[in-house]
Residue frames as qw, qx, qy, qz and C-alpha x, y, z in Angstrom:
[[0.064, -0.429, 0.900, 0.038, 154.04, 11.08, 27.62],
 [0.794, 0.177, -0.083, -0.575, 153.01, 7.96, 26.10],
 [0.277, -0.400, 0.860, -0.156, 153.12, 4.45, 26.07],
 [0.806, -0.081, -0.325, -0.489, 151.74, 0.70, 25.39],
 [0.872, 0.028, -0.483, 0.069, 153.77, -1.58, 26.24],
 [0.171, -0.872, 0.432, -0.155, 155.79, -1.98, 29.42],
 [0.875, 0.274, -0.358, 0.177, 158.49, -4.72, 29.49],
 [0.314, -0.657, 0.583, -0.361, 160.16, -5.88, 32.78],
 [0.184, 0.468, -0.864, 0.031, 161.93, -9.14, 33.77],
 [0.791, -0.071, -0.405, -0.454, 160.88, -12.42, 33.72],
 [0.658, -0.044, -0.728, 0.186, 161.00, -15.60, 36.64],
 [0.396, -0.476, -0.586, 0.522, 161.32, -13.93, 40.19],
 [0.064, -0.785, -0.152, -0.597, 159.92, -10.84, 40.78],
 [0.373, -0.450, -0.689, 0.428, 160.38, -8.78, 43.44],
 [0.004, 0.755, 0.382, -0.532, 159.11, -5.53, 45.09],
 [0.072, -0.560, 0.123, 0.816, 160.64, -2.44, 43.35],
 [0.074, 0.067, -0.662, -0.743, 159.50, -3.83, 39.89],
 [0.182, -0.547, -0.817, -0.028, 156.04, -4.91, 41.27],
 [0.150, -0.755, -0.387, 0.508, 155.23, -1.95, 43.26],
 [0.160, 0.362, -0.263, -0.880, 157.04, 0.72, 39.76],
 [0.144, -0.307, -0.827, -0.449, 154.10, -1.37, 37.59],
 [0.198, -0.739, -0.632, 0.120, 151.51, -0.47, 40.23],
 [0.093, -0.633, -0.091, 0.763, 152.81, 2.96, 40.41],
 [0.012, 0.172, -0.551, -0.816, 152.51, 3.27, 36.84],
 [0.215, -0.534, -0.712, -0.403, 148.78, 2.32, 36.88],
 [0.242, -0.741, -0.476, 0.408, 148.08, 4.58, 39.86],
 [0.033, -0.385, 0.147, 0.911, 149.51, 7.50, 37.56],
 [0.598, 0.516, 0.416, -0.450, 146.78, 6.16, 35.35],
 [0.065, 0.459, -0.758, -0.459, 148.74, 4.42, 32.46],
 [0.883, 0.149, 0.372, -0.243, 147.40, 1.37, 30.32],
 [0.308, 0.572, -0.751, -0.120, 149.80, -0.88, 28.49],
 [0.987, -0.018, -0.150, 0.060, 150.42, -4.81, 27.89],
 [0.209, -0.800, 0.561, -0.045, 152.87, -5.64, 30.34],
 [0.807, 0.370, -0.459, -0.046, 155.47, -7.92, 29.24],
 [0.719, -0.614, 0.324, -0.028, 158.09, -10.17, 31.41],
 [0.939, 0.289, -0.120, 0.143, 161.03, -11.40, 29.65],
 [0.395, -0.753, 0.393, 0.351, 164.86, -11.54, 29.51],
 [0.751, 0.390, 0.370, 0.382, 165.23, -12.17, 25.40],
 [0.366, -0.412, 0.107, 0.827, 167.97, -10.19, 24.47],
 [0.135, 0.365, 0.556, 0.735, 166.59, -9.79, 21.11],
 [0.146, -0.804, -0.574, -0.051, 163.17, -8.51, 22.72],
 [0.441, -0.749, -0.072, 0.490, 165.14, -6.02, 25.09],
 [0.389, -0.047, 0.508, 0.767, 167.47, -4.74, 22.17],
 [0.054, -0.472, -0.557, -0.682, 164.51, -3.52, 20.24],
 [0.313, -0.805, -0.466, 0.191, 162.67, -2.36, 23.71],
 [0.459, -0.623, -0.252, 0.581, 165.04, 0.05, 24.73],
 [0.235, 0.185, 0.560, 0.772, 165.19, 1.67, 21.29],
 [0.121, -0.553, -0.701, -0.433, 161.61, 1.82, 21.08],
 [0.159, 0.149, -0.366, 0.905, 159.93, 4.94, 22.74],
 [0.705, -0.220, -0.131, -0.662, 156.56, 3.53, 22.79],
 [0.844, -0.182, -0.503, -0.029, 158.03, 0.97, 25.19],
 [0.091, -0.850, 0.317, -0.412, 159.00, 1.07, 28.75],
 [0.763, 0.286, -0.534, 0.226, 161.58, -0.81, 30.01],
 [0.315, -0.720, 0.310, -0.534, 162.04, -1.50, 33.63],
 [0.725, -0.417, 0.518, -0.182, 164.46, -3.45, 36.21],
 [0.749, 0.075, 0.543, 0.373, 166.08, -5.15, 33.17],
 [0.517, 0.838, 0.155, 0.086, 167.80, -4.10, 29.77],
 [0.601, -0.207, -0.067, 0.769, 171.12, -2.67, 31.17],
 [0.328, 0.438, 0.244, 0.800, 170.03, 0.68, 30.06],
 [0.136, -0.688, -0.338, 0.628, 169.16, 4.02, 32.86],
 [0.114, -0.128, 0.263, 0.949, 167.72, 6.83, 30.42],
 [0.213, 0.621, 0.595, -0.463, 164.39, 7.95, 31.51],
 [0.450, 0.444, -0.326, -0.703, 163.78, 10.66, 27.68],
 [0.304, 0.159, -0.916, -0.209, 163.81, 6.66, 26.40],
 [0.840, -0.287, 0.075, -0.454, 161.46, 5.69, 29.16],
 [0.836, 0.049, -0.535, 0.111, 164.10, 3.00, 30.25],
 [0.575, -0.697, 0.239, -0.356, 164.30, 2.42, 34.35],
 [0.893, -0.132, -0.380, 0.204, 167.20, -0.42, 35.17],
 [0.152, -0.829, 0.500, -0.199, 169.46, 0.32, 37.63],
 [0.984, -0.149, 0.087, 0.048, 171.34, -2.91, 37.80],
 [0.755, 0.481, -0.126, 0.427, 174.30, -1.54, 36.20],
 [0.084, 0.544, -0.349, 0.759, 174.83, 1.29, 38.73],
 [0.424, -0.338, -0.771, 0.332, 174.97, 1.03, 42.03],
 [0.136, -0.165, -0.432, 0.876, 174.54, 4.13, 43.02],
 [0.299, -0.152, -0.296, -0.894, 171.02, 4.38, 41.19],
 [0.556, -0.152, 0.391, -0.717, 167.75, 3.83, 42.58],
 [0.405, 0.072, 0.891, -0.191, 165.71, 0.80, 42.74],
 [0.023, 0.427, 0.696, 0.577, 163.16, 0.31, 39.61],
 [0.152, -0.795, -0.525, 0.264, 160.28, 1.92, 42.36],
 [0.347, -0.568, -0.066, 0.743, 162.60, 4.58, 42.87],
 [0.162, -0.065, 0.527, 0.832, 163.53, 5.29, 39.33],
 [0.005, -0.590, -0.729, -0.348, 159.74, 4.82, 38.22],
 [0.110, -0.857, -0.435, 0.254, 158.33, 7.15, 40.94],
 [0.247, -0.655, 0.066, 0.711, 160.92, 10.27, 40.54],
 [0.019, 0.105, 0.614, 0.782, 160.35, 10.29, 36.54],
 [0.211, -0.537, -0.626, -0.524, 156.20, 10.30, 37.31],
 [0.298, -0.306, -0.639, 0.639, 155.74, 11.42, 40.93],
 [0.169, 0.179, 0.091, -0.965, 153.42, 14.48, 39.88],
 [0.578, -0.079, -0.349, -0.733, 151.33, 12.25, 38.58],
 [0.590, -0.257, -0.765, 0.013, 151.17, 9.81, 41.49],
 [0.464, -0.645, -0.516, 0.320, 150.86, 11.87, 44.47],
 [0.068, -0.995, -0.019, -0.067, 149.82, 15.72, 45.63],
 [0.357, 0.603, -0.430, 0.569, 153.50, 17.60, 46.04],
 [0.160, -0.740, 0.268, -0.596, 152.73, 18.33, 49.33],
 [0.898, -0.249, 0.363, 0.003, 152.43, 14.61, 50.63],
 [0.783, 0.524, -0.313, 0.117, 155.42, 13.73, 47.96],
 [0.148, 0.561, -0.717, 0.386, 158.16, 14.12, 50.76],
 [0.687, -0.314, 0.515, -0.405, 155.94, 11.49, 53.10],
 [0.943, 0.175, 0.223, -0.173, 154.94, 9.18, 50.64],
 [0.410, 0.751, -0.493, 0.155, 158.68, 9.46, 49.25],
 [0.226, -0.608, 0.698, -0.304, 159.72, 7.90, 52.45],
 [0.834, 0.166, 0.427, -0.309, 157.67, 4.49, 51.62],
 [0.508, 0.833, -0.217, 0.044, 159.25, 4.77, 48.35],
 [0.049, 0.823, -0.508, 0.249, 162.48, 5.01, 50.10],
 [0.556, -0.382, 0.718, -0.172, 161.81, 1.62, 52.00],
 [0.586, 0.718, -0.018, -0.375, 161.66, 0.14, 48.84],
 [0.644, 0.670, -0.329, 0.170, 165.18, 0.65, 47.81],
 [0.298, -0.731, 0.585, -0.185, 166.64, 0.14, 50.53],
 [0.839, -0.040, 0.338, -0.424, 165.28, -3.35, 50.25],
 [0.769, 0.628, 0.119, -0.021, 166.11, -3.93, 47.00],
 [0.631, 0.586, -0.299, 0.411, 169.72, -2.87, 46.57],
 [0.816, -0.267, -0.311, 0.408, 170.76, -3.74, 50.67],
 [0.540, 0.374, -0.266, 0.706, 171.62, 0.16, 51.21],
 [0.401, -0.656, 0.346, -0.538, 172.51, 1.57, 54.50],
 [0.173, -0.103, -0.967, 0.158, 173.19, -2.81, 55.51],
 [0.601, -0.160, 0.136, -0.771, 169.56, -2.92, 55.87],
 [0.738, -0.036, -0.674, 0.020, 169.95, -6.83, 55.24],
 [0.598, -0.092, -0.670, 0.429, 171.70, -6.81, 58.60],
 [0.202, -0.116, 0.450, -0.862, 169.82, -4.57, 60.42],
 [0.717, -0.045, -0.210, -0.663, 166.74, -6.39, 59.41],
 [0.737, 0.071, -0.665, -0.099, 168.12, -9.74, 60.27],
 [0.150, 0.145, -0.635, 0.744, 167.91, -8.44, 64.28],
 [0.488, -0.179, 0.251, -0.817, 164.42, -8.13, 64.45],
 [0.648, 0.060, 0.670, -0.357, 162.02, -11.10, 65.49],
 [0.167, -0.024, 0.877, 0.450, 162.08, -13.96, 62.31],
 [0.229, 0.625, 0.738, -0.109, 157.85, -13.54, 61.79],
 [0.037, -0.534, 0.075, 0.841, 158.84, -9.88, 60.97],
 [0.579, 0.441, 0.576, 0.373, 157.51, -9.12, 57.43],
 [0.023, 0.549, 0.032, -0.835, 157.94, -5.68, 55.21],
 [0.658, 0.566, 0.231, -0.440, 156.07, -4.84, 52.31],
 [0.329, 0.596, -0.685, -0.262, 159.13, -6.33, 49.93],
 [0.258, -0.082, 0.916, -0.296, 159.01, -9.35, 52.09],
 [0.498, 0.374, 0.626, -0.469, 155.20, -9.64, 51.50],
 [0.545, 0.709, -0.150, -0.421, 154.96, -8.63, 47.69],
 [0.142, 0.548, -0.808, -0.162, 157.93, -11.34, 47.00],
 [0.351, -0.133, 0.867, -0.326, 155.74, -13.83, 48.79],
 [0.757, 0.494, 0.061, -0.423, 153.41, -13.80, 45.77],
 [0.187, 0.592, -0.663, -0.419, 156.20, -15.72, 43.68],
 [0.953, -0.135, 0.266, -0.061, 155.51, -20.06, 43.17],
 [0.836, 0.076, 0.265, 0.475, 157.37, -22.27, 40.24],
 [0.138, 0.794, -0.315, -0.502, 159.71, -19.67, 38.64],
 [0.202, -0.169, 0.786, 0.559, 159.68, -22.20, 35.81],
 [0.311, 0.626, 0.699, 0.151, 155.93, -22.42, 35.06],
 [0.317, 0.095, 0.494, 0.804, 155.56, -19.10, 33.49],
 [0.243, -0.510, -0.484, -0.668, 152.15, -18.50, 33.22],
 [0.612, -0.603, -0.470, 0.201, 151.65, -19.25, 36.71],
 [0.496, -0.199, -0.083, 0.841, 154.56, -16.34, 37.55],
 [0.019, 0.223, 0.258, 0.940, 152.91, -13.91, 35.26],
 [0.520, -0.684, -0.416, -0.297, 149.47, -14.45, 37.18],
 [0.654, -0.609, -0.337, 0.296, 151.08, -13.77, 40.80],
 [0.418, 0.151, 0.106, 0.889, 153.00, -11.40, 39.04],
 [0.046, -0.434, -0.231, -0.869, 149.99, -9.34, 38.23],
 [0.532, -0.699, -0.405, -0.254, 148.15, -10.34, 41.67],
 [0.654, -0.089, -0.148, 0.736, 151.22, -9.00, 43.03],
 [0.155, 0.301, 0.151, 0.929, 150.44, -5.72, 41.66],
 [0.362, -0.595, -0.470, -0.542, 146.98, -5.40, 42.31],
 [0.640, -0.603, -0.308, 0.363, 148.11, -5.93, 46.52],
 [0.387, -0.015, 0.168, 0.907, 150.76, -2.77, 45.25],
 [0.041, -0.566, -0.430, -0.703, 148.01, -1.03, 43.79],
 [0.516, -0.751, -0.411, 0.018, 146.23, -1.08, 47.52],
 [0.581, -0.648, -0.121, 0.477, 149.10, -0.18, 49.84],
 [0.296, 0.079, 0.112, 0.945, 150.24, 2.54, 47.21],
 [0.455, -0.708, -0.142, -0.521, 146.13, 4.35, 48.06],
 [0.446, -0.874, -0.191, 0.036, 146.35, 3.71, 51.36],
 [0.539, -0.234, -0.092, 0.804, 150.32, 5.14, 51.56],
 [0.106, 0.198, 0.136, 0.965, 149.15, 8.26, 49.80],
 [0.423, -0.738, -0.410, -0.330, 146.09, 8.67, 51.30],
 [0.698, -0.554, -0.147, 0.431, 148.34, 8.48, 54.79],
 [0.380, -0.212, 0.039, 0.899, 151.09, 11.02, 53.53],
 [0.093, -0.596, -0.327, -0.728, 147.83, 13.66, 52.13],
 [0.529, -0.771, -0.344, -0.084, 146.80, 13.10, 56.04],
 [0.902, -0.137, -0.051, 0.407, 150.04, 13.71, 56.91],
 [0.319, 0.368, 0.256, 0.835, 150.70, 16.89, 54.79],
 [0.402, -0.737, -0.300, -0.453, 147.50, 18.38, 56.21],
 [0.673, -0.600, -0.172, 0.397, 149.01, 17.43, 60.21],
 [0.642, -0.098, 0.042, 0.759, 152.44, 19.39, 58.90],
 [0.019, 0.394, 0.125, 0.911, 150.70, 22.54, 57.59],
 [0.540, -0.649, -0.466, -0.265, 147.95, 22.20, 60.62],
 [0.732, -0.135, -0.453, 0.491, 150.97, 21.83, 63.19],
 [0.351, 0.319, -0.190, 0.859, 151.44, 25.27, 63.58],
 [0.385, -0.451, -0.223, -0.774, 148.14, 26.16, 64.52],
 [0.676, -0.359, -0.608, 0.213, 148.37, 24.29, 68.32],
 [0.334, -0.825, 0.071, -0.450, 147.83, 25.37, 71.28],
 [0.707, 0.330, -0.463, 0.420, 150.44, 25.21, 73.90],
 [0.570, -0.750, -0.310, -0.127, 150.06, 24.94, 77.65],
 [0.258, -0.864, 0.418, -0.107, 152.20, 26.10, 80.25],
 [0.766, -0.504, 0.385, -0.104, 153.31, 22.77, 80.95],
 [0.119, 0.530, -0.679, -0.494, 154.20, 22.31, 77.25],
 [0.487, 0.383, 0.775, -0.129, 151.14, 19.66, 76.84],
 [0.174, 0.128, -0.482, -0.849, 150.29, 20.68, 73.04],
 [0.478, 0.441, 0.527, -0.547, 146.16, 20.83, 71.99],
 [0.043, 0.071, 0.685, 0.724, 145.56, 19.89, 68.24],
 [0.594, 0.311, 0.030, -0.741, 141.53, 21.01, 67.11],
 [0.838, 0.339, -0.410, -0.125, 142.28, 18.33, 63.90],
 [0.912, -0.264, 0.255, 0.184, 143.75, 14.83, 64.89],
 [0.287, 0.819, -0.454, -0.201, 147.92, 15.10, 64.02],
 [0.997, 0.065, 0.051, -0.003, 149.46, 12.86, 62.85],
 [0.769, 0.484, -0.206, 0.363, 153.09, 14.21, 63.34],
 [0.548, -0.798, 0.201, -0.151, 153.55, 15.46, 67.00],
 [0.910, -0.380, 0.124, 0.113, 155.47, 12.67, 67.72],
 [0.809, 0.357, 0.138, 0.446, 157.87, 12.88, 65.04],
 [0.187, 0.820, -0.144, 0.522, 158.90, 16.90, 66.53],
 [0.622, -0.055, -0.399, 0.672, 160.44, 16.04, 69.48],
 [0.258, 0.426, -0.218, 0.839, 158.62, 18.97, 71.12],
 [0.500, -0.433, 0.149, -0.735, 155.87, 17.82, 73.39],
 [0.016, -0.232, 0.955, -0.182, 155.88, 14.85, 75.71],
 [0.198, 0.392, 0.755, -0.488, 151.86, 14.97, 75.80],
 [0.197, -0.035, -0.473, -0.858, 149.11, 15.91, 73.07],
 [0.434, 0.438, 0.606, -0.503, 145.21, 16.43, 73.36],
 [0.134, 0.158, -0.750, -0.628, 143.85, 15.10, 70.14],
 [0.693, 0.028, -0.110, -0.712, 140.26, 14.79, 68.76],
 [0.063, -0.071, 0.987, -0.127, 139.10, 10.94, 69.35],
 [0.315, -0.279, -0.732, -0.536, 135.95, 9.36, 67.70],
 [0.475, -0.515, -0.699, 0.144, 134.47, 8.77, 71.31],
 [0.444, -0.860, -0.086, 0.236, 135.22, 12.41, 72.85],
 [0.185, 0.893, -0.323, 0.254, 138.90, 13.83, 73.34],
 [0.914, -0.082, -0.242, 0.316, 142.21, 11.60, 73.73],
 [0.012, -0.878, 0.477, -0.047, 145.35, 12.45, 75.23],
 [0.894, 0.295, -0.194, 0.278, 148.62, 10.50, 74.34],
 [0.512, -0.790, 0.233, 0.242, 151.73, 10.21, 75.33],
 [0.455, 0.674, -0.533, -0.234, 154.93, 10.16, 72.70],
 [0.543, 0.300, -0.784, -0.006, 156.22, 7.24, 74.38],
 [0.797, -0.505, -0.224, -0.244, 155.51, 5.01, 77.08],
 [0.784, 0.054, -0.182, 0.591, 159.20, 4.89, 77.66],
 [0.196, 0.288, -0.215, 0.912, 159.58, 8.35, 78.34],
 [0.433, -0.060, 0.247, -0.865, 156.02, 8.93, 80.06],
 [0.141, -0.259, -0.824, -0.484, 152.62, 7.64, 80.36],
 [0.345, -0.482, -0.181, -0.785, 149.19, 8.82, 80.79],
 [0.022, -0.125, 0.869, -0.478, 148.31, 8.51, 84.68],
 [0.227, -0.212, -0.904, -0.293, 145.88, 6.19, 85.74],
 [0.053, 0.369, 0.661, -0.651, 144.12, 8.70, 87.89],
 [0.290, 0.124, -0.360, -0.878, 142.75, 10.31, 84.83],
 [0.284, -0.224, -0.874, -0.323, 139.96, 7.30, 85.06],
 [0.012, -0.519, -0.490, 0.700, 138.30, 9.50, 88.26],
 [0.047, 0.158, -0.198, -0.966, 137.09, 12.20, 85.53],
 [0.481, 0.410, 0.608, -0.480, 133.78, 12.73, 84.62],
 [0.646, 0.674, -0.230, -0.274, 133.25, 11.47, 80.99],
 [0.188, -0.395, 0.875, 0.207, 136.21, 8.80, 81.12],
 [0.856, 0.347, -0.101, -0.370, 135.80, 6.23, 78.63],
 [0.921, 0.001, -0.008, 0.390, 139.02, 3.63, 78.32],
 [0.056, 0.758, -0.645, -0.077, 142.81, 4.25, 78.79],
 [0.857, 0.357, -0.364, -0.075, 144.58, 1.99, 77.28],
 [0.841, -0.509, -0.087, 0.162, 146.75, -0.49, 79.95],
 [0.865, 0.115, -0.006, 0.489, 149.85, 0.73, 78.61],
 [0.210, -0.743, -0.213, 0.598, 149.27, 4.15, 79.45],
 [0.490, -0.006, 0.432, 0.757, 149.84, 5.47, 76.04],
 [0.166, -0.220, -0.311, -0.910, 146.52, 6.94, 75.63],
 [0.079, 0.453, 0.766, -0.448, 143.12, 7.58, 77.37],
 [0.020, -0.348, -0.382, -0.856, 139.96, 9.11, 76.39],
 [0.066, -0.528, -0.509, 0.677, 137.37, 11.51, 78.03],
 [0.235, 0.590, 0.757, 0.153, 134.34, 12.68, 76.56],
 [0.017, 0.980, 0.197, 0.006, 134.55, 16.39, 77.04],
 [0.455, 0.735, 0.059, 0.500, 137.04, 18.66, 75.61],
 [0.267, -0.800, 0.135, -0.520, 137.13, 21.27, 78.33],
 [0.945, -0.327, 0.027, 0.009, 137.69, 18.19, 81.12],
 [0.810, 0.417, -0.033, 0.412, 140.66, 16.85, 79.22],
 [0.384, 0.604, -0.155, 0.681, 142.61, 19.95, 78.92],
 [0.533, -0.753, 0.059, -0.381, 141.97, 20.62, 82.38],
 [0.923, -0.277, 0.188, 0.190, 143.31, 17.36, 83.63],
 [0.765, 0.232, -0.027, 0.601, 146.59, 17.90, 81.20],
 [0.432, -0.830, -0.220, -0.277, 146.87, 20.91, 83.04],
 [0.609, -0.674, 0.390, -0.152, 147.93, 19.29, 86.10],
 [0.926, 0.182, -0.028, 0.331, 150.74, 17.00, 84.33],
 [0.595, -0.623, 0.218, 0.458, 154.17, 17.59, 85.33],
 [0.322, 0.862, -0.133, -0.367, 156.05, 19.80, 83.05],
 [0.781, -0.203, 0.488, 0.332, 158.14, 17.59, 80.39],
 [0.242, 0.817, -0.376, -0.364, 160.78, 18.95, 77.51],
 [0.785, 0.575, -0.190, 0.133, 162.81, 17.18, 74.99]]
């Protein structure tokens, strides 16, 4: 598949077309990206199969290389539409169902589904999500040039947080195919060898020993349901627990797993 040109709407920008431009250079495209809303221009884009056409045009018909969804609701968000036509060439399969979920916040953003407006408008007003933050790049939406610069330093802030999301969902992929390979005390305290990064998310251990730069942590899934006691600072090798009890660390392995041990048995 080829390309030069890619041609997406002009004045306000927000996420889902900023972040499917940065996904299209992280699959390792090059192309003069345009910004307009001339019908004439668009008319001849959407025709044109050496042009790709995204978040404007009225036209959904990816063999064309054309990505709006404005006409349907029920289609994704430009991101959306951009990633699921190229997604083998932006991220390993095996992290595609994490980094899919990033993706996923995205559209939600973008076309208000599930009321995410009004679930978002409950949390604390400083909140910010990465639509929120990528929109904040906009100024005059009459000077032009000025748009089409914050446009493209828009991207380049897209370009980051789409490495470090796939970097996270390759670690991620690795935790899910590692997961199996834990050890599992009586008390139902789970031991990882490799740091995981998805315990929490199985709902099957209330407690995890996990490698830690300084030695050997243990966590707790929540501080709400548990937390690590504070007698664990008696051990020999202690190094910090954190005040909230969510985690501590202790310099020797062997220790550690001792001490989780003697934790009261908790289930799901």
């Amino acid at each position: 598949m080829s390309f030069t040109t890619v041609i997406t709407h002009d004045t306000a920008f927000h996420a889902d077309e900023i972040i499917a431009v940065a996904l299209l250079r992280q699959a390792g495209y090059q192309f003069e990206l345009i910004r307009t809303r001339a019908p004439k221009v668009l008319e001849a884009a959407v025709a044109d199969k050496n042009t790709l056409v995204l978040d404007v045009g009225g036209v959904y018909d990816p063999e064309m290389l054309n990505f709006d969804h404005h006409q349907n609701k029920e289609l994704l968000s430009a991101a959306g539409l951009i990633y699921e036509h190229f997604k083998n060439e932006i991220c390993p399969v095996d992290a595609q169902a994490f980094f899919g979920r990033f993706i996923s916040s995205i559209d939600v953003m973008d076309t208000n589904r599930d009321n995410i407006f009004e679930i978002w408008s409950t949390l604390p007003k400083g909140f910010k999500n990465t639509s929120g933050i990528l929109g904040g790049f906009n100024r005059d939406m009459t000077d032009a040039p000025m748009q089409y610069q914050q446009f493209l330093k828009a991207t380049d802030i897209a370009q980051e947080i789409i490495g470090n999301e796939i970097y996270s969902s390759v670690k991620k992929a690795k935790s899910e195919s590692d997961y199996q390979f834990r050890t599992v005390l009586d008390n139902n305290v789970a031991v990882f060898d490799q740091f995981s990064t998805v315990w929490k998310d199985k709902k099957e251990h209330i407690f995890a020993v996990l490698p830690h730069a300084n030695g050997w942590q243990l966590q707790t899934v929540d501080t709400l349901v548990a937390v690590v006691p504070e007698r664990i600072t008696q051990l020999d090798g202690f190094v910090f627990r954190h005040i909230s009890g969510f985690m501590a660390v202790v310099k020797d392995k062997a220790v550690l797993v001792e001490f989780a041990r003697s934790l009261d048995r908790f289930q799901f």
